[in-house]
C-alpha positions as a LaTeX table, in Angstrom:
\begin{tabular}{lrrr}
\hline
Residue & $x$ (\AA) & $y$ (\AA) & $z$ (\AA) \\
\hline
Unk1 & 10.78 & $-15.27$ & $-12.70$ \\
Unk2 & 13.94 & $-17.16$ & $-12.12$ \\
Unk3 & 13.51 & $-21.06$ & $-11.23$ \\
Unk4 & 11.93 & $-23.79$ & $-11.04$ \\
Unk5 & 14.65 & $-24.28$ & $-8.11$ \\
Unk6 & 14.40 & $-27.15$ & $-5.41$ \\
Unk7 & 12.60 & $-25.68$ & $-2.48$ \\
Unk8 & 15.40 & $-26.09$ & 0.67 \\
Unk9 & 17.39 & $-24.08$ & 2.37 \\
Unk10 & 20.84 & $-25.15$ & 0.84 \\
Unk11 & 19.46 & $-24.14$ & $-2.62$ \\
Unk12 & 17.55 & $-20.53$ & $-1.10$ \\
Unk13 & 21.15 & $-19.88$ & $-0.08$ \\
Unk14 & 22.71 & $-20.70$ & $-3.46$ \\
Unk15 & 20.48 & $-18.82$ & $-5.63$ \\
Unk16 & 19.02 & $-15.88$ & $-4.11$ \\
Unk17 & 21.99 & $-13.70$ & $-3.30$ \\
Unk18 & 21.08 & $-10.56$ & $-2.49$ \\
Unk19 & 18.86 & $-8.56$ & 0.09 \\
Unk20 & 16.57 & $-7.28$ & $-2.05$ \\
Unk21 & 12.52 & $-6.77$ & $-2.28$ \\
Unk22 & 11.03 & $-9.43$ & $-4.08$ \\
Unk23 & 7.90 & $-11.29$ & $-5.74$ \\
Unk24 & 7.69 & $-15.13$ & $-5.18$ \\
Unk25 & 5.95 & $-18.40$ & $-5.86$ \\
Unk26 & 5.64 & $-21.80$ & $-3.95$ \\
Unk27 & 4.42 & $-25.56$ & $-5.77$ \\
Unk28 & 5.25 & $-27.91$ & $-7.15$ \\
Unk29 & 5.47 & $-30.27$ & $-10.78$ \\
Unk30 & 2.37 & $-31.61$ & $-11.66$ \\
Unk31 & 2.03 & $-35.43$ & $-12.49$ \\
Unk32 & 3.87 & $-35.58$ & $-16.12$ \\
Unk33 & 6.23 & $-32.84$ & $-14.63$ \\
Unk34 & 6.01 & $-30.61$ & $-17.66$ \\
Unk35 & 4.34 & $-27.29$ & $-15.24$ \\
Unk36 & 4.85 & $-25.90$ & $-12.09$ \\
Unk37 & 1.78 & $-25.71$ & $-10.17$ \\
Unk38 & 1.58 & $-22.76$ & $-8.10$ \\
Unk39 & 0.09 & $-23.11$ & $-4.53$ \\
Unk40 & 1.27 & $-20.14$ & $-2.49$ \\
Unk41 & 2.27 & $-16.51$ & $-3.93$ \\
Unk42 & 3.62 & $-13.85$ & $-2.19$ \\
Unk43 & 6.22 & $-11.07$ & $-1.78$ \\
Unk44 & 8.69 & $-9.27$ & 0.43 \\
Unk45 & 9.27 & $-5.48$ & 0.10 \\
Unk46 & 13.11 & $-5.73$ & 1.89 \\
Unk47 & 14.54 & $-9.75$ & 1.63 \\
Unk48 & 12.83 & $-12.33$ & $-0.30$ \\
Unk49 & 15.01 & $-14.28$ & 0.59 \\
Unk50 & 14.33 & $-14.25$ & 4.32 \\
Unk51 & 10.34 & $-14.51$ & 3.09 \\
Unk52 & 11.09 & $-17.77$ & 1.57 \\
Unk53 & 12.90 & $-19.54$ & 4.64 \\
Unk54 & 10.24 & $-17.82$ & 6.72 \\
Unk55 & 8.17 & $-21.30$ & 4.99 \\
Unk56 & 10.71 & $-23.61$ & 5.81 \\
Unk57 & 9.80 & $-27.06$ & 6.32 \\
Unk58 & 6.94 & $-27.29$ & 3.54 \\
Unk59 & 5.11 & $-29.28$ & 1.69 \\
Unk60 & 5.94 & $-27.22$ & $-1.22$ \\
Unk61 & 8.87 & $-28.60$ & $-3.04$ \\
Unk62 & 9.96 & $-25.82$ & $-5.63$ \\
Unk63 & 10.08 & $-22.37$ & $-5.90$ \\
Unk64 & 10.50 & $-19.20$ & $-8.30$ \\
Unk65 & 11.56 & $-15.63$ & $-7.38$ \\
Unk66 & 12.31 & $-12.74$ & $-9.00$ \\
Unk67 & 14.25 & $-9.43$ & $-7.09$ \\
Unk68 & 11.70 & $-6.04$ & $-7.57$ \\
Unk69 & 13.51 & $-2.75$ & $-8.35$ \\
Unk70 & 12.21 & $-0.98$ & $-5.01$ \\
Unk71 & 10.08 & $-1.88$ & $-2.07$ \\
Unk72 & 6.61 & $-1.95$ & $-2.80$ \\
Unk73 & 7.47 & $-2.19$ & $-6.33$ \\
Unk74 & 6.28 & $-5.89$ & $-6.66$ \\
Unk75 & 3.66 & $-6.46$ & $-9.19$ \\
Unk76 & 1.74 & $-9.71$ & $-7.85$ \\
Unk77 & $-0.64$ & $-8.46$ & $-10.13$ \\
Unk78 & 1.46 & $-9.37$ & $-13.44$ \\
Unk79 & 1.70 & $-13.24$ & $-12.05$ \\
Unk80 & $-0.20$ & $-15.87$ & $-14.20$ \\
Unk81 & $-3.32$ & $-15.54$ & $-13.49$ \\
Unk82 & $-3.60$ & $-19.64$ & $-13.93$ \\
Unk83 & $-2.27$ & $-22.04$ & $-11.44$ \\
Unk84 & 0.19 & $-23.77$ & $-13.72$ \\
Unk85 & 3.44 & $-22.65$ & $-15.77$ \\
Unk86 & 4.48 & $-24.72$ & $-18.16$ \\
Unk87 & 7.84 & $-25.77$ & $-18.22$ \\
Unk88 & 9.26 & $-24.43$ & $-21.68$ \\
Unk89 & 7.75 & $-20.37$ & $-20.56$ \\
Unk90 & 9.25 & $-20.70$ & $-17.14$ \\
Unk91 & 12.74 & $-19.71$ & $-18.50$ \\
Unk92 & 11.87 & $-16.92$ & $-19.61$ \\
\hline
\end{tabular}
């Protein structure tokens, strides 16, 4: 998944360019900020993008995403199946 990114609309706009289908995830850095604690999970099969401002305001302040092949194609089921990331795999 692409991010940690700031969760606002200037940066949705900035990073997530296309209309595409799409897997995402919503939280936030834990205490010693070294992992992303996920709160909210979800997906779009047409514009993640328009998913993720669907949330706007929120209490969540960061977000990942990553752009599925096809609709429907989103595999929720291959997201950590922990609540944290930490930092250092998140670039991957």
């Amino acid at each position: 998944m692409n991010g940690p990114y700031d969760y606002d609309a200037f940066t949705l706009n900035r990073e997530i360019i296309h209309t595409q289908s799409g897997d995402y995830a919503l939280g936030y850095l834990n205490f010693e900020k070294t992992a992303f604690i996920i709160e909210y999970v979800g997906r779009s099969d047409s514009d993640v993008g328009g998913k993720l401002k669907e949330h706007l305001p929120s209490k969540y302040t960061l977000f990942k995403y990553r752009y599925t092949a096809q609709p429907k194609t989103s595999q929720l089921k291959d997201m950590p199946k922990l609540s944290t990331i930490p930092l250092e795999l998140s670039a991957k």
